[in-house]
N, C-alpha and C positions, 0 to 999 in steps of 0.2 A: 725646042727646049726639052730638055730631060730631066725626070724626078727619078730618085729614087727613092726605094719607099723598102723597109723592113719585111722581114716574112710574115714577123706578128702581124703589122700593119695589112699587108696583104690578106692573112686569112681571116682578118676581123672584116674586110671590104668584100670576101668570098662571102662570109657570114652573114654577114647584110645583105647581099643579093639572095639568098637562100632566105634570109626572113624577109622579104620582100614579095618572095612565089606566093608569100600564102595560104600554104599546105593548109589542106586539112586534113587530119588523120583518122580515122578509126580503129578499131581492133575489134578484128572479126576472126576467129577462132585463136591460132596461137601466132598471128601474124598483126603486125601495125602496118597502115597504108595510109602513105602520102601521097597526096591527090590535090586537082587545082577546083575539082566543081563537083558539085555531088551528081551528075550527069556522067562524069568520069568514068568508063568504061576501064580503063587501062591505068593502075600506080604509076608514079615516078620514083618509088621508096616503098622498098618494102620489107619490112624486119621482121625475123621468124625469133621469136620469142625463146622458142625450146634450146635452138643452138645460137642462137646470138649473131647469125648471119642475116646478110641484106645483098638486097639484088636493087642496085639502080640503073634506070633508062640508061642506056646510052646515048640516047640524046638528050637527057639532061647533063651526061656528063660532058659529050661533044660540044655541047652551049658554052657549058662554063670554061672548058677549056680553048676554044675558041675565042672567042669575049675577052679573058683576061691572058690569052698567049701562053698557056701554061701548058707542059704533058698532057697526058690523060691517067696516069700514075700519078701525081703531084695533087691533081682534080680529085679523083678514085680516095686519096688520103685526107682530105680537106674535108670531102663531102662525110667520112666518116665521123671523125673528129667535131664536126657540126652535129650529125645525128647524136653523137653519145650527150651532146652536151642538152638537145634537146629532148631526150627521152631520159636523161640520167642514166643508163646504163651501157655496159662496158660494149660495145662491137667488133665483133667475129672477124672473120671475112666478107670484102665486099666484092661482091661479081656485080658485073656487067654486059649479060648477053647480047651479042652483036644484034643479032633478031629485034626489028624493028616494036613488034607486039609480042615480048615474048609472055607465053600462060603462066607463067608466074607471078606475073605482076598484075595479072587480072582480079580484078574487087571482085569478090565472091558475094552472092547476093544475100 
Protein backbone atom coordinates (compact mmCIF):
# COMPACT_ATOMS: atom_id res chain seq x y z
CA UNK A 1 0.00 0.00 0.00
CA UNK A 2 1.25 3.55 -0.65
CA UNK A 3 0.52 7.03 1.10
CA UNK A 4 1.23 9.80 0.08
CA UNK A 5 1.73 12.57 2.23
CA UNK A 6 2.55 16.60 1.58
CA UNK A 7 6.05 18.19 2.31
CA UNK A 8 4.25 20.26 5.05
CA UNK A 9 2.89 16.93 6.28
CA UNK A 10 6.39 15.52 6.05
CA UNK A 11 8.27 18.20 7.91
CA UNK A 12 5.70 18.62 10.69
CA UNK A 13 6.49 14.32 11.23
CA UNK A 14 10.62 15.41 10.87
CA UNK A 15 9.39 17.99 13.61
CA UNK A 16 8.11 15.54 15.79
CA UNK A 17 10.81 13.07 15.65
CA UNK A 18 13.16 16.01 16.59
CA UNK A 19 10.73 17.04 19.56
CA UNK A 20 10.87 13.55 20.54
CA UNK A 21 15.00 13.39 21.05
CA UNK A 22 14.57 15.50 23.86
CA UNK A 23 17.30 17.91 23.64
CA UNK A 24 18.30 19.67 26.27
CA UNK A 25 20.07 22.61 25.67
CA UNK A 26 22.34 25.09 27.39
CA UNK A 27 24.12 28.15 26.49
CA UNK A 28 27.61 28.24 27.40
CA UNK A 29 29.55 31.15 26.19
CA UNK A 30 28.25 32.44 22.63
CA UNK A 31 27.04 28.92 21.56
CA UNK A 32 23.56 26.77 22.38
CA UNK A 33 23.93 22.90 22.72
CA UNK A 34 21.65 20.19 22.04
CA UNK A 35 22.30 17.31 23.89
CA UNK A 36 20.38 14.05 24.92
CA UNK A 37 21.83 13.55 28.76
CA UNK A 38 23.62 15.93 30.96
CA UNK A 39 26.48 13.15 30.91
CA UNK A 40 26.80 14.09 27.22
CA UNK A 41 30.12 14.60 26.34
CA UNK A 42 29.61 15.40 22.62
CA UNK A 43 26.40 18.06 21.00
CA UNK A 44 24.15 16.93 18.43
CA UNK A 45 23.36 20.87 17.63
CA UNK A 46 25.20 23.44 18.13
CA UNK A 47 24.42 27.13 17.49
CA UNK A 48 27.03 29.83 17.55
CA UNK A 49 25.21 32.89 18.55
CA UNK A 50 27.67 35.59 17.05
CA UNK A 51 27.26 34.49 13.50
CA UNK A 52 24.08 32.64 13.45
CA UNK A 53 25.67 29.35 12.31
CA UNK A 54 25.31 25.52 13.50
CA UNK A 55 27.09 22.54 13.12
CA UNK A 56 24.91 19.23 13.41
CA UNK A 57 26.18 15.58 14.08
CA UNK A 58 26.05 13.82 11.08
CA UNK A 59 24.87 11.20 12.51
CA UNK A 60 22.02 12.77 13.53
CA UNK A 61 21.59 13.99 10.29
CA UNK A 62 22.41 10.19 8.66
CA UNK A 63 19.47 8.98 11.21
CA UNK A 64 17.00 11.11 9.96
CA UNK A 65 17.80 10.92 6.58
CA UNK A 66 17.85 7.21 6.58
CA UNK A 67 14.62 6.83 8.75
CA UNK A 68 12.54 8.93 6.65
CA UNK A 69 14.42 8.14 2.83
CA UNK A 70 15.29 11.57 2.30
CA UNK A 71 18.77 13.35 0.88
CA UNK A 72 20.95 14.63 3.37
CA UNK A 73 20.40 18.27 1.92
CA UNK A 74 16.64 17.93 2.20
CA UNK A 75 17.52 16.54 6.16
CA UNK A 76 20.44 19.52 6.49
CA UNK A 77 17.13 22.08 5.48
CA UNK A 78 14.47 20.53 7.87
CA UNK A 79 16.67 20.23 10.71
CA UNK A 80 17.40 23.93 10.26
CA UNK A 81 14.08 25.24 9.71
CA UNK A 82 13.09 23.08 13.08
CA UNK A 83 16.13 24.85 15.10
CA UNK A 84 14.95 28.55 13.93
CA UNK A 85 11.51 27.59 15.11
CA UNK A 86 12.73 26.38 18.30
CA UNK A 87 15.21 29.04 19.34
CA UNK A 88 13.15 31.82 17.54
CA UNK A 89 16.03 33.04 15.64
CA UNK A 90 16.98 33.36 12.07
CA UNK A 91 19.88 30.39 10.95
CA UNK A 92 23.07 30.76 9.13
CA UNK A 93 24.49 28.12 7.72
CA UNK A 94 24.40 24.62 8.55
CA UNK A 95 27.53 22.22 8.42
CA UNK A 96 27.88 18.99 9.16
CA UNK A 97 31.28 17.59 9.64
CA UNK A 98 31.88 14.13 8.34
CA UNK A 99 34.31 13.55 11.58
CA UNK A 100 32.55 11.21 13.76
CA UNK A 101 33.33 13.48 17.21
CA UNK A 102 34.03 16.45 15.74
CA UNK A 103 35.69 19.44 18.76
CA UNK A 104 33.08 21.61 17.95
CA UNK A 105 30.43 20.06 19.10
CA UNK A 106 32.15 19.28 22.30
CA UNK A 107 30.00 20.90 25.66
CA UNK A 108 32.71 22.96 27.00
CA UNK A 109 32.67 22.59 30.79
Amino acid sequence: MKFLITESQLEKTIFRYLDNQDFIHIERGDALYFFHSKDDEYAKIRYDIKNDNCIVDVGLIIEISDFFSLDMYVVRDIVKEWLENKIDKKVGTIYYPIHPRPMILRIPD
